[in-house]
Structure formats: structure tokens, C-alpha cells
N, C-alpha and C positions, 0 to 999 in steps of 0.2 A: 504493500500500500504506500501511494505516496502521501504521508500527511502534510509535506507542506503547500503541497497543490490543494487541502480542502480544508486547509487554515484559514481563518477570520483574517482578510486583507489587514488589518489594523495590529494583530497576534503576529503577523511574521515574521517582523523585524524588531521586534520589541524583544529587550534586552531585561528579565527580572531584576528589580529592584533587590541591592547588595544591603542586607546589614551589619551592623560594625562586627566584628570576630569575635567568637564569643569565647568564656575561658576554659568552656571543656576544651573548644576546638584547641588552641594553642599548647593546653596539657598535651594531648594525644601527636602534635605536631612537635614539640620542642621537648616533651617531659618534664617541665618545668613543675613545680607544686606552689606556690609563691606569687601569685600575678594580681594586680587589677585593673578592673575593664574601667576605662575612662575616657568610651568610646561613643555611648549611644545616648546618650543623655536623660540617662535614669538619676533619680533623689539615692544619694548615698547614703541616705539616714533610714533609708527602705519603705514601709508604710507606717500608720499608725498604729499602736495595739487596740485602739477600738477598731481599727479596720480590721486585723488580725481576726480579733475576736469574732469579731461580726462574719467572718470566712467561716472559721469554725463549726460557727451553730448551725451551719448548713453543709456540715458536711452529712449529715445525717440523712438527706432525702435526695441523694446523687442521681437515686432509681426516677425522680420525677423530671419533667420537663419543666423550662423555667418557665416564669410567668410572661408571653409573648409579646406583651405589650410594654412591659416594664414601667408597670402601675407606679409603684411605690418610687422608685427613683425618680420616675417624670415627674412625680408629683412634689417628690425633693427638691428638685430643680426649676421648677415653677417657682416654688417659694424661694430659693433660694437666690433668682434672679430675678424676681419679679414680671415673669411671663403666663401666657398660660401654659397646661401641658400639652396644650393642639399647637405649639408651637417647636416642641421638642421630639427630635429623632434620635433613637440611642444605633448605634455601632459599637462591632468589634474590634475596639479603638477607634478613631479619627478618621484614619486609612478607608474604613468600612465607608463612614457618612460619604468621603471624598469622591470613591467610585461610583456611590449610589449617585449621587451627584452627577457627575459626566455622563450614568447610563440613561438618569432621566431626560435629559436636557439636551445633549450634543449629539445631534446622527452625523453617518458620514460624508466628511468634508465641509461641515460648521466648522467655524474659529473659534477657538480659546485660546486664551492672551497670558503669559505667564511671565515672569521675570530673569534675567539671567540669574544666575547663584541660587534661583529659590527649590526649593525641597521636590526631588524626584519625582515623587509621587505623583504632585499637576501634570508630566508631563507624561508619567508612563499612562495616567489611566487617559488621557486624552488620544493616546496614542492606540491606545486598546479597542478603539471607535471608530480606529479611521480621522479620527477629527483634523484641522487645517490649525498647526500650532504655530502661533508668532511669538517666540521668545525676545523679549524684548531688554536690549543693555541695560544695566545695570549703572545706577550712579554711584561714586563713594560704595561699592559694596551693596547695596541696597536697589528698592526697588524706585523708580521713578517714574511717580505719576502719573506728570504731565507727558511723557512717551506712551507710556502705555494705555491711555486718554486718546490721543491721536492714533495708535494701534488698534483700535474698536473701528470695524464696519457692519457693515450691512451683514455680511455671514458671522461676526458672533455671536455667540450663545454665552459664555462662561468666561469671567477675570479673577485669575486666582491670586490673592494677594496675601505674603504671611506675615503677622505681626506678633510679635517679633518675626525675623527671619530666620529659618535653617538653611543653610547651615552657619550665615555671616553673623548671625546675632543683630540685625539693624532693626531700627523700628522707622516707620512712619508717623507721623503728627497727628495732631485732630485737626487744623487747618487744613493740611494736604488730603488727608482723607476725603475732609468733606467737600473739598474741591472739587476731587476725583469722583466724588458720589453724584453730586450736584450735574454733573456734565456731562453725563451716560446717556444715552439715549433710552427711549422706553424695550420693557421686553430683552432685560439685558441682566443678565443673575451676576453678581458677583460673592465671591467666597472669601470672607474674611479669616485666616484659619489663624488661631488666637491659643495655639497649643501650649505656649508659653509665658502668656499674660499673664498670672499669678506673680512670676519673677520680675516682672519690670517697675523699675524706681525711679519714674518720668508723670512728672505731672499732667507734662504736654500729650500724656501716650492717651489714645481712643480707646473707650469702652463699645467694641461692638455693637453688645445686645441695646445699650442706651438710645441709638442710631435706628435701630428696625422699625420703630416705627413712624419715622421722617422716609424709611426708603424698602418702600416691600421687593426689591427685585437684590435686600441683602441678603446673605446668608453665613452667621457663625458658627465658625466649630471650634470646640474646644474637648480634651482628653482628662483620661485620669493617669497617665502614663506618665505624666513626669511630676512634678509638685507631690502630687499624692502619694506617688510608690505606685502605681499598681502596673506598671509595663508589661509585667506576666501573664495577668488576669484578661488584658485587654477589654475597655472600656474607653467610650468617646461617642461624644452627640455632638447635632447641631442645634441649633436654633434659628428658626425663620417665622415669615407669615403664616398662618396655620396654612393657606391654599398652598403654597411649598410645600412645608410637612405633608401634608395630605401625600402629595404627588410621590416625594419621597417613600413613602409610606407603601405605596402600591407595589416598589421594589424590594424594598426592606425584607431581608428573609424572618420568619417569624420571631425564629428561637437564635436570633446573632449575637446576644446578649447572653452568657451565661448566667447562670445561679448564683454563682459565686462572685464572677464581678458584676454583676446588680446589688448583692446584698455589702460586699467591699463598697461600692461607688457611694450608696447610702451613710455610710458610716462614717465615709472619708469626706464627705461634704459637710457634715458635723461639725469635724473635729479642725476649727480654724485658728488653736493654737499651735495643732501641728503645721498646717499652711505657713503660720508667720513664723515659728521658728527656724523650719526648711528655706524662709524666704531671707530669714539674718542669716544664717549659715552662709547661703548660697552669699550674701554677699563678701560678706567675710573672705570665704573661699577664693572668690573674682579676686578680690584687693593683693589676697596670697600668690596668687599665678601672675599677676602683673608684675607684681614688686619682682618677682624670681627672673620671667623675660626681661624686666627692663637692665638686671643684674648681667645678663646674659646677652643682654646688646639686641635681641630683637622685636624684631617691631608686632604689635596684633592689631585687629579689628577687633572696636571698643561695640561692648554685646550689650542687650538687656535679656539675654536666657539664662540657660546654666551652664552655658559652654563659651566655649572661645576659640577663636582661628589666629593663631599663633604663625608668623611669617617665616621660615626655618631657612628659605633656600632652596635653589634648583636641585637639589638634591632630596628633596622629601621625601621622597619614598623609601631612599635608604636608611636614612636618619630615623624613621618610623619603623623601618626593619630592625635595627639596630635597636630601640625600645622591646620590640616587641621581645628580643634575645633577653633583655634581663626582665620581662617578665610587665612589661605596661604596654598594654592595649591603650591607644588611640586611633583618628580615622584620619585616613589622608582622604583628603577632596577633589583632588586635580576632577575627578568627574565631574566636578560642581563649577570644572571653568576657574577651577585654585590653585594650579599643579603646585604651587612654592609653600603653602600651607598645609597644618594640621590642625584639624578642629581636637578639640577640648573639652571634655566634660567637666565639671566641676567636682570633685572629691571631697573626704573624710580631709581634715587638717593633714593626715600624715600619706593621706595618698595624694594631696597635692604634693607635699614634698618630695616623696619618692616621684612623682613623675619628674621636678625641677632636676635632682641629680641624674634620672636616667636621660631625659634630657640634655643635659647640661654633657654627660658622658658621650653620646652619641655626637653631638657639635663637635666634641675635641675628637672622637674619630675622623668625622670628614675634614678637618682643618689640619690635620698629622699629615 
């Protein structure tokens, strides 16, 4: 059989989405016992024990299917944001809402508008469609607006815009946003994906959902996968118009949302001392990786996530090889249009350190 002759035009050429390496992998590759991932941009403080807890108490009815609708978190979340819950779509993570997304909205050879540097995903699942992709340059690292404002015609359908960005860390304003909003033509969805908003310490930064109801053609998503802890469990909604949701909704597989992270995402939306603690941490931690590059003479892009893209050198891949030998996982980006950098997770106090000397170790290799 030939399968690639009765392959989805749009499946051919599309290349799966890489995630960062994980640590069994590098055990079984290196034998190392010793490592940490400071790759994917997970909470190094893991989740909360009321989320723990709350996992737990359902381990007890694994035999059941979850509740399909995911009553009780919607309804969390409603209150939690001040929505209703006809406004809310759950996913299996963020990723889930993203594709439901493109599959509603974009047939093939509509446009969707995305940014250089911005997060894989806009472009593989557009590409999964067949859809007509304008990736549009990148300002300072970041996304720019007013280009990608003039990139909207008549064939698009969907602008995916991330705020923060993955993988540069940049943000956009509330003036540029609402610019950008204001000047859309009708019949035009945009995707504000807001995976990292809990981390950022900008007064200036936009609250999505605040905005939905000045412009029904928005759409937010937001995860439990980073802030929260829950990366494992995978969990992530959006929020829009209920007429979105709806539409949403028709694709949505019933049971996408486990048991476990329904009754996690609940409990983790609680517990807002673990949010702000995770959120000094994380800063803390930034201030630690800076102070150590700027020790070490290189330059980064200044983030609002939990990570950082650290400038190393035409040689990043091997510098990043060289980490990975003494045992610290990081991501090289060159696919992100970054070849000279490494992005950055943010760590425990002493796994940033250890990444500064493995670091700092691998520089004086290539400079020998």
C-alpha cells in the first residue's frame, strides 16, 4: 500500500511536533542517574498538595468515565473568571483547544497569520488543514502587530497571537493589542493563547478574558500545565462567546478531559497561595539566571514566562550537547528561527545553579 499517496494533503509534509528530552530518555542514552530537565517549562515546585490530594480521592473510580462535560471545573472557572460556563471549552491541555480550533474554523487553503518565533503548534495544526500560513517577522523577538494587521485578507480565518511568547518570552501591551483588535475586519477569530499569564509582572500586560466582551471574534486559552504543576495530567480551556464554544463544542471529543485532571484543575484553581508563591519563586529564579549570564558575558531575551532564551553562540547545539553530558537538559531553538540560543526553564535555587556551572563548563569547552 502506498500510504503516502492517500494521506490528508495537509499530513504529508508535516513534520510532529519535538518535545524537550525527557530524563528517562537521557538515563537510557548516557547512563547518567543525576540530571535535571530545564527544558519544557514545567513549575519546579511540582503541584499543590491540595491538588495532590484532590488526585487521590479519585483514584478510587478509575472503572468510571469522566464526567463529559466537565460540570464542576466549568463551573470553577466561571466563577473564577467571571464568565459564564457556555463560554468555557476544556482540553487535553491547551494543544487540544488549539487544534479544535483550526479544525472548526480553517478548511483548505484559508489563511492563518502567525508570528515568526511563536510556538509550533499555530503552525503545525494549520498545516494539518491544508490551511494558507503567513508567518509573519518578528520585531525585537516578539510578535508585531501592526505587520501582522496588514497580513489579514480576505482568505483569513484565524490570528494566533501568544502572550507571553514561547518560546522568546515577549509580551504585547494593552494599547497594541487593542489596536490590533480594533482593526480586524469582521468574521475574523483571533487566538489569544495566555499559557503563561499567571507569570507576568507588567502592569501594561492585557487581560484577555477582560476584552471578550468588547470583541466576540476573541478567543483565550489558557493551561494548567505550567503555574499549576499539572503538565502530566494535561489540562487547558478556552474561553470565548458562548456561539464559539458552542461551535467548539461540536468537535470537542466527549471524555478529552480526564478524571483526574478535572478533579487536579479544580483544586488547583483554589489554591492561589500556591499561584503566588510559584509566581515569587519564578521571579527570584529569573533574577538568579540573569545575574549568572551576565557573569558569563552573555547576552538573553528579557521574558515574562518561566523561561529564558539565553544567546550562547553559533555553536549551540554543541554547547547544549555538552550540558546535556553532565546531566542538564535544556532546548535548543534554532527550529524557532534561534539557531544561537537556548531556551531556559526556570528551576529549584540549586538547579539554576547547577545549570550556570554546566553552562559556564561547556562555554570554556568551545572557547579551549
Amino acid at each position: 500500500m502506498d500510504v503516502e499517496s492517500i494521506t490528508a494533503m495537509g499530513v504529508r509534509h508535516l513534520q510532529p511536533y519535538q518535545p524537550g528530552k525527557s530524563v528517562e530518555e537521557l538515563e537510557r542514552e548516557l547512563g547518567l542517574s543525576s540530571i535535571i530537565k530545564l527544558a519544557s517549562n514545567e513549575n519546579p515546585w511540582g503541584a499543590s498538595p491540595a491538588t495532590v490530594a484532590a488526585v487521590t480521592r479519585v483514584l478510587t473510580g478509575l472503572e468510571r468515565y469522566p464526567d463529559g462535560s466537565g460540570h464542576r471545573l466549568k463551573n470553577a472557572l466561571s466563577h473564577h473568571l467571571g464568565v459564564s460556563s457556555g463560554q468555557v471549552t476544556l482540553g487535553n491541555g491547551s494543544n487540544d483547544v488549539l487544534e479544535i480550533l483550526v479544525r472548526c474554523f480553517v478548511e483548505p487553503g484559508e489563511g492563518v497569520v502567525v508570528s515568526e518565533h511563536a510556538f509550533a503548534v499555530y503552525t503545525l495544526a494549520a498545516q494539518s488543514v491544508n490551511a494558507s500560513i503567513s508567518t509573519v517577522p518578528a520585531c525585537n523577538y516578539g510578535h508585531d502587530l501592526e505587520a501582522m494587521a496588514q497580513a489579514v485578507d480576505e482568505t483569513t480565518k484565524l490570528i494566533f497571537i501568544a502572550n507571553p511568547n514561547n518560546p522568546t518570552g515577549t509580551c504585547v501591551g494593552y494599547e497594541e493589542l487593542l489596536g490590533f483588535l480594533e482593526r480586524l475586519p469582521e468574521n475574523r477569530i483571533t487566538v489569544l493563547d495566555e499559557a503563561y499569564f499567571e507569570y507576568v509582572d507588567d502592569h501594561n500586560y492585557p487581560n484577555g478574558v477582560e476584552l471578550l466582551e468588547r470583541f466576540p471574534g476573541l478567543v483565550v486559552t489558557r493551561t494548567f500545565s505550567k503555574v499549576y504543576g499539572l503538565a502530566g495530567i494535561r489540562v487547558g480551556y478556552a474561553i470565548a462567546s458562548e456561539a464559539i464554544t458552542e461551535t467548539l463544542n461540536r468537535v470537542r471529543q466527549p471524555f478529552n478531559v480526564n478524571s483526574l485532571a478535572l478533579a487536579a484543575a479544580e483544586a488547583a484553581l483554589s489554591d492561589v497561595q500556591f499561584v503566588r508563591v510559584s509566581r515569587e519563586e519564578n521571579i527570584k529564579g529569573m533574577s538568579q539566571l540573569c545575574r549568572g549570564f551576565e557573569a558569563l558575558e552573555l547576552g538573553w531575551i528579557p521574558s515574562s514566562g518561566n523561561f529564558i532564551c539565553v544567546k550562547v553562540g553559533s555553536n549551540a547545539n554543541q554547547i547544549y550537547l555538552s550540558m546535556l553530558g553532565q546531566g542538564v537538559i535544556v532546548r535548543p531553538v534554532a527550529n524557532y528561527g534561534l539557531p544561537e540560543h537556548l531556551r531556559v526553564t526556570i528551576g529549584l535555587p540549586q538547579e539554576n545553579q547547577r545549570l550556570l556551572e554546566a553552562l559556564a563548563m561547556a562555554l570554556q569547552k568551545k572557547r579551549a
